[in-house]
C-alpha positions as CSV (number, residue, x, y, z in Angstrom):
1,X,31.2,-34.0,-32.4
2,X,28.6,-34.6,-29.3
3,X,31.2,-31.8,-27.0
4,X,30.7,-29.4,-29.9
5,X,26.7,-30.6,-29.9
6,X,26.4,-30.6,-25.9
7,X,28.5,-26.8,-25.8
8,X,26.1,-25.5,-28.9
9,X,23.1,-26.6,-26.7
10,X,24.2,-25.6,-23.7
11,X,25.4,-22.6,-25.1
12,X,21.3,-21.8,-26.7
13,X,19.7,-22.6,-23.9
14,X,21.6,-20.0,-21.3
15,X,21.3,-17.3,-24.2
16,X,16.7,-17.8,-24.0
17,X,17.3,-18.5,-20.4
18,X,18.5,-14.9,-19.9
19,X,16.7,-13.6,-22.6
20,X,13.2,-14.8,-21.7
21,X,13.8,-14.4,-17.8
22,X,15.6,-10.8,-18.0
23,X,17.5,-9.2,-15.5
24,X,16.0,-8.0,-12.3
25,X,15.1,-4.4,-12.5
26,X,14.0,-1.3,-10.5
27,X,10.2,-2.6,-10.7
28,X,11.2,-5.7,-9.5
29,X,12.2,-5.0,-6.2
30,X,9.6,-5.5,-3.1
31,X,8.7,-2.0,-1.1
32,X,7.5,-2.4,2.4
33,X,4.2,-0.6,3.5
34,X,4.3,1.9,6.3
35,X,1.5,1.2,8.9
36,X,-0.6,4.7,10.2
37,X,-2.1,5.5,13.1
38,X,-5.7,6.1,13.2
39,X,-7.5,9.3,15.2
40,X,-10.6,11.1,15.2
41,X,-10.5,15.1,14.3
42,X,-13.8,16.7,14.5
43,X,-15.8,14.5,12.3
44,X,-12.6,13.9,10.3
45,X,-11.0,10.3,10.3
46,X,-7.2,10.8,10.3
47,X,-3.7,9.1,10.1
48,X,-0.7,10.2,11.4
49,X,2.3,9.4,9.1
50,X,5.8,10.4,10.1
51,X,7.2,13.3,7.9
52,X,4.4,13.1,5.7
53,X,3.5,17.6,5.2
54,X,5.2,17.7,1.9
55,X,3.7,14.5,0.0
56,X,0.3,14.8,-1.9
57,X,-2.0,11.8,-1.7
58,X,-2.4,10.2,-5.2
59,X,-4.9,7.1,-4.4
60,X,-6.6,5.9,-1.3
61,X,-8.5,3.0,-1.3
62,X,-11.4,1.8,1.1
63,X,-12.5,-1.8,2.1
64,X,-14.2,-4.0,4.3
65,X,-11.9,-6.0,6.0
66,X,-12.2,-9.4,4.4
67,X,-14.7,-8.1,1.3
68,X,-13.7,-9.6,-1.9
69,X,-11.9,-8.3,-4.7
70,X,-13.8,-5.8,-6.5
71,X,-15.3,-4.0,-3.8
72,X,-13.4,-1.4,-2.5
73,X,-14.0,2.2,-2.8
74,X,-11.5,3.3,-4.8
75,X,-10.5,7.1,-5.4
76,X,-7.7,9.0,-7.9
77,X,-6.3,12.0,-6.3
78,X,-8.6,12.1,-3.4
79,X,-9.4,15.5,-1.6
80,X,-7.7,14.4,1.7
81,X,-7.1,18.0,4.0
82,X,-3.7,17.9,6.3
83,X,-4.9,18.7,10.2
84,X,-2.3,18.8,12.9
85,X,0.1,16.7,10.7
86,X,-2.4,14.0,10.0
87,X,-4.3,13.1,6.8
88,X,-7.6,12.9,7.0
89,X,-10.6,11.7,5.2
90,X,-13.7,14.3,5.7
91,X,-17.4,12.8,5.6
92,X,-17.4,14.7,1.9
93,X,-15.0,12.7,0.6
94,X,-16.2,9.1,2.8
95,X,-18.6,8.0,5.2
96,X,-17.7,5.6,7.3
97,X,-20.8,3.0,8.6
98,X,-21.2,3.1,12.3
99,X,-19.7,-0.3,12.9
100,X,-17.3,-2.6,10.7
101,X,-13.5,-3.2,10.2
102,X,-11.7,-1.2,7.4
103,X,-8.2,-1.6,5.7
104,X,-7.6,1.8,4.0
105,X,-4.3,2.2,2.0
106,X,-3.3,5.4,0.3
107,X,-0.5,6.6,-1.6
108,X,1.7,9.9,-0.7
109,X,3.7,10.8,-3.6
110,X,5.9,14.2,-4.1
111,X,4.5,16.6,-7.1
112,X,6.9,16.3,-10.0
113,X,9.9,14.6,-8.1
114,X,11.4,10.9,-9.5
115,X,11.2,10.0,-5.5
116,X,9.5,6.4,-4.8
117,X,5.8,7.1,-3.8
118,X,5.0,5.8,0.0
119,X,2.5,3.4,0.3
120,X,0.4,4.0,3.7
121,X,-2.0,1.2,5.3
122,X,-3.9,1.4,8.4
123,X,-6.5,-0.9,9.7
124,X,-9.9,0.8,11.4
125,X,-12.5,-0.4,13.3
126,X,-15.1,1.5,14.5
127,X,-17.9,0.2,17.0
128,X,-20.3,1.7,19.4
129,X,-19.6,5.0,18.3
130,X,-15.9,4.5,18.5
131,X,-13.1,4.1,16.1
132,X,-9.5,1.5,17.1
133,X,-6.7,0.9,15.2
134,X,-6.6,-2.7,14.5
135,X,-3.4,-5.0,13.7
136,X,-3.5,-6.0,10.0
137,X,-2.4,-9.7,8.5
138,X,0.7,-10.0,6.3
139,X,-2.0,-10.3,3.5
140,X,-2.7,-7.1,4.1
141,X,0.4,-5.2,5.0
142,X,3.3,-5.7,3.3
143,X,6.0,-6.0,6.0
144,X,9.8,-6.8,6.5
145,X,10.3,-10.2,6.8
146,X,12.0,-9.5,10.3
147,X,8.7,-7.8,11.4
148,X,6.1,-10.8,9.8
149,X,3.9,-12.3,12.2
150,X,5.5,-15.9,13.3
């Protein structure tokens, strides 16, 4: 009587167990950020991602390195132009103030394909008149764990 009680317990609790955890799915997995270069094009600001012509950008997001949650500039579909194999943000689209540190992650998907959408980051600072590609925290890049700062 208390085998056939323990199994029938045991036995209910695995069933929830796998039922309220679920199996681990495609949007479960953990993608790794790519990390862009930053350049100056004119009056354009630019990053140079590797094999990058044939993606679209679908978001790009803007903030102040260390601002809280809530204000970035935020844009859908932003009007991003492709210079010399580099994507870059005109002063239309975002003006940059003349000193500051920026993260500014953006999103390169292909138009109507299933392919997984590349998530770009690239840390900017720009003082005295001059912009430098600054190294971003694992809070704000996500990296391989062989690549993680240690």
């Amino acid at each position: 009587m208390i085998k056939n009680r323990a199994f029938f317990t045991f036995s209910v609790l695995s069933c929830c167990l796998v039922i309220l955890s679920g199996c681990p799915g495609y949007g479960d997995r953990a993608f790794t950020d790519e990390e862009a270069v930053v350049s100056v094009i004119g009056n354009n600001i630019c990053f140079w991602v590797k094999d990058s012509e044939k993606y679209q950008p679908s978001i790009i997001t803007v903030t102040r390195r260390g601002a809280d949650f809530g204000n970035e500039k935020f844009m859908l579909n932003p009007p991003l132009i492709l210079l010399e194999n580099k994507w870059c943000i005109t002063p239309d689209v975002y003006i940059f103030p003349d000193s500051g540190q920026f993260v500014v992650t953006y999103t390169l998907g292909i138009p109507y394909s299933s392919d997984r959408p590349r998530s770009i980051v690239s840390g900017v600072e720009f003082s005295n008149g001059r912009i430098f590609n600054i190294h971003l925290t694992d809070m704000e890049i996500a990296r391989p764990y062989s690549a993680m700062d240690k």
